[in-house]
N, C-alpha and C positions, 0 to 999 in steps of 0.2 A: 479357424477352429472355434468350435464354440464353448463357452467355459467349460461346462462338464467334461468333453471331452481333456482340456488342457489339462484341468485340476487333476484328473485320475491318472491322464498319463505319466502326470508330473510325480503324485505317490506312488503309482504303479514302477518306477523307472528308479526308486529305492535299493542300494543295494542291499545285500546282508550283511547283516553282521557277527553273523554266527550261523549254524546250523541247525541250532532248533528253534521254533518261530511259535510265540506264542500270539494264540486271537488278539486281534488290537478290542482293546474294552470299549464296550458304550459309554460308559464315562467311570473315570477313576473317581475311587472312594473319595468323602469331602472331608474323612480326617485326617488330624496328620499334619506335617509341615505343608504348606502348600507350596505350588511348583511359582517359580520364577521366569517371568513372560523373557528374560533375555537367553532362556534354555527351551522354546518354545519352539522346537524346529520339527519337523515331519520325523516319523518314527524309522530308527534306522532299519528296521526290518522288515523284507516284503510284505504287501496287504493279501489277506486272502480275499476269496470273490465273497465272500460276506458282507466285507469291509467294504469292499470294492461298489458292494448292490447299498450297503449304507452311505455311503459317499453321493452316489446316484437321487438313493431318496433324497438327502438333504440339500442337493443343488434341485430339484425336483418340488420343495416345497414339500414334500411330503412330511421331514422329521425335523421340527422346528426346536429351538432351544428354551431351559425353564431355567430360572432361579426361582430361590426361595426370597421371601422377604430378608430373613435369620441373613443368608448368604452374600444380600444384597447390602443388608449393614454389616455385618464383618468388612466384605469389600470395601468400604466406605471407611471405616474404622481403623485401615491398614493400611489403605494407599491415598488417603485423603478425599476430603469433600472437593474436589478440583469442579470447575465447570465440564472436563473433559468425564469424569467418573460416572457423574450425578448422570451424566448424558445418553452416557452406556448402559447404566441403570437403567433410567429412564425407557430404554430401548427395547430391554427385555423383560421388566417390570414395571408395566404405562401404569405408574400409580401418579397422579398431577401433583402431589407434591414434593417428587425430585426436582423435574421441569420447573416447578413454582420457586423450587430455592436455586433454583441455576439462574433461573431470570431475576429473581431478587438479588443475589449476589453477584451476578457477573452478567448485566444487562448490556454492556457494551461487546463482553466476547462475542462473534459473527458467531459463532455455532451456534451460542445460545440463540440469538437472532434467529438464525434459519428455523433452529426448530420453533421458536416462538411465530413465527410465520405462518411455518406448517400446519402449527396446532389451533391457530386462532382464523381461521377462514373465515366463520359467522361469525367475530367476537368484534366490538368498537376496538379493541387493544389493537387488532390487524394492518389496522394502516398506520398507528402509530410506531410499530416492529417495522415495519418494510420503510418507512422514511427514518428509525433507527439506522437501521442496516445501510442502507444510502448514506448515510451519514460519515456513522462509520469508515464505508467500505468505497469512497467516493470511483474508482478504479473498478469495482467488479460490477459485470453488466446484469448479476443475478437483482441485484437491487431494479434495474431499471424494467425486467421484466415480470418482477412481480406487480409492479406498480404497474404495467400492462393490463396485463390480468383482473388485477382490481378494479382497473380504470371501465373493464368490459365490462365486468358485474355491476358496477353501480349505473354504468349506461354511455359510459365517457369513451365515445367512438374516437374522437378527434384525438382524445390525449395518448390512447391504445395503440393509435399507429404511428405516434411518433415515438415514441418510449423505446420498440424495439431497436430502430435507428439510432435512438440513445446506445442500447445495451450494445449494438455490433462498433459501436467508435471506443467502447470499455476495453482496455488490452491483459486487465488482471481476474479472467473468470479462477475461484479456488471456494471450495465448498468444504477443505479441512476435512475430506473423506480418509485420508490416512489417520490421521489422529483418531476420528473416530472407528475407526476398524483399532486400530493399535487397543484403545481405551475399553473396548468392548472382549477383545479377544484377553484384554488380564482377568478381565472379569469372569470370565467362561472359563478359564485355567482356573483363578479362586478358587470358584465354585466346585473344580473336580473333573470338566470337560477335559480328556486329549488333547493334547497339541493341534493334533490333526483338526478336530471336528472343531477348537476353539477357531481356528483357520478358518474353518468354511463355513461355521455360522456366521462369523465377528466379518466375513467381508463378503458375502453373501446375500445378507441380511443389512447390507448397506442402504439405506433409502435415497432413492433420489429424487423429491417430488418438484426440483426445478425444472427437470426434463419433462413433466408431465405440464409443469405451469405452461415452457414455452412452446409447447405442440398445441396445447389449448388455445393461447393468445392465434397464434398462425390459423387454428381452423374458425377461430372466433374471427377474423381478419377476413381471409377468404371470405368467410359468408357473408359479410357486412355490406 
C-alpha cells in the first residue's frame, strides 16, 4: 500500500463519537492554552471528503506547513532550546541560525551531525561533520557512506569503493527519524496545527538525504 492510501484509511477507519460531526479545521486557532502532544491522537470523529481531498494534498506535496518566527520562539520558550527543538524549527523555518546554535551547542548529538552534513555539501566544515559523526557514531554505516560520496566529489575512486563495504559490515544503521517527527509534530500542535495535519506534516515532511547520498555513490560506482 502506498502511504497515502494507509494514512487515509487509517483516518478514514475513525469511529464516531457522536452524532453531529463537525468540519475537521485547517488549522486550530494559535490562542489560548496550547494542546499537548501526549493528547495528539487522530480526531475521534469521521473525516469528511474535504478533509479526506486535504490529507491527499498534503501527502501530495501540494499543502506544506508554515510557522511564524513569534511561534517558533514561543515553541522554544516552552519546551526548551533542546538540540531536538532547534531541529524541528529549523525544519519548518530554515533560518541558519537555529542549525548554527544546534551545532554550537550540541555538536556531538548525530542529529545535529546529519543535518550539519546535509547542510554543508560545498562548505570546508563538510568533511570535518561526516568524520564527526564517524566518530561519534563508530556502528552506523551512514557515516561510512557519506564519506563515499565525498570521496567521489573530490575524485577519490579507490577510497569510494571501499567505504561502502565499510558501511554494509556497520550493524547500527539509526538516523533518529522518530525523534525527529516526534519534535516537529509538538511544534505544529504549538503553533495551532490539528492533531491530524501536525501527523502528516511532522512525518511526512521527514527528510532523508542518506538515501539519496547512497543511490548516488552506487551510480557514481557503476559508472566508474
Amino acid at each position: 500500500f502506498s502511504p497515502e492510501s494507509t494514512a487515509i484509511a487509517a483516518a478514514a477507519s475513525v469511529q464516531p463519537a457522536s452524532h453531529s460531526v463537525a468540519p475537521f479545521p485547517d488549522r486550530l486557532p494559535t490562542s489560548g492554552t496550547k494542546a499537548d502532544t501526549s493528547s495528539a491522537d487522530l480526531p475521534s470523529s469521521p473525516l469528511l471528503q474535504s478533509d479526506l481531498t486535504r490529507v491527499r494534498r498534503i501527502l501530495n506535496g501540494e499543502i506544506t506547513a508554515k510557522i511564524s518566527r513569534a511561534e517558533a520562539d514561543g515553541f522554544l520558550a516552552r519546551r526548551g532550546r533542546t538540540a531536538a527543538n532547534l531541529l524541528a524549527v529549523f525544519s519548518l523555518l530554515p533560518e541558519s541560525e537555529f542549525l548554527s546554535e544546534a551545532a554550537e551547542r550540541f555538536p556531538d548529538d548525530p542529529r545535529v551531525q546529519l543535518a550539519m552534513i546535509a547542510q554543508t555539501k560545498s562548505d570546508p566544515e563538510h568533511a570535518s561533520w561526516i568524520e564527526r559523526f564517524r566518530d561519534t557514531n563508530p556502528e552506523n554505516p551512514l557515516g561510512a557512506m557519506y564519506a563515499a560520496e565525498r570521496s567521489i566529489h573530490i575524485g577519490d575512486f579507490g577510497a569510494a569503493a571501499e567505504l561502502p563495504r565499510e558501511a554494509s559490515a556497520r550493524p547500527g544503521l539509526y538516523t533518529s527519524m522518530s525523534q525527529n517527527i516526534t519534535a516537529r509534530q509538538a511544534l505544529l500542535i504549538d503553533s495551532g496545527y490539528s492533531p491530524l495535519e501536525a501527523h502528516l506534516f511532522a512525518s511526512f515532511a521527514e527528510q532523508m538525504p542518506y538515501v539519496q547520498s547512497a543511490m548516488r555513490v552506487g551510480r557514481e560506482l557503476l559508472e566508474w
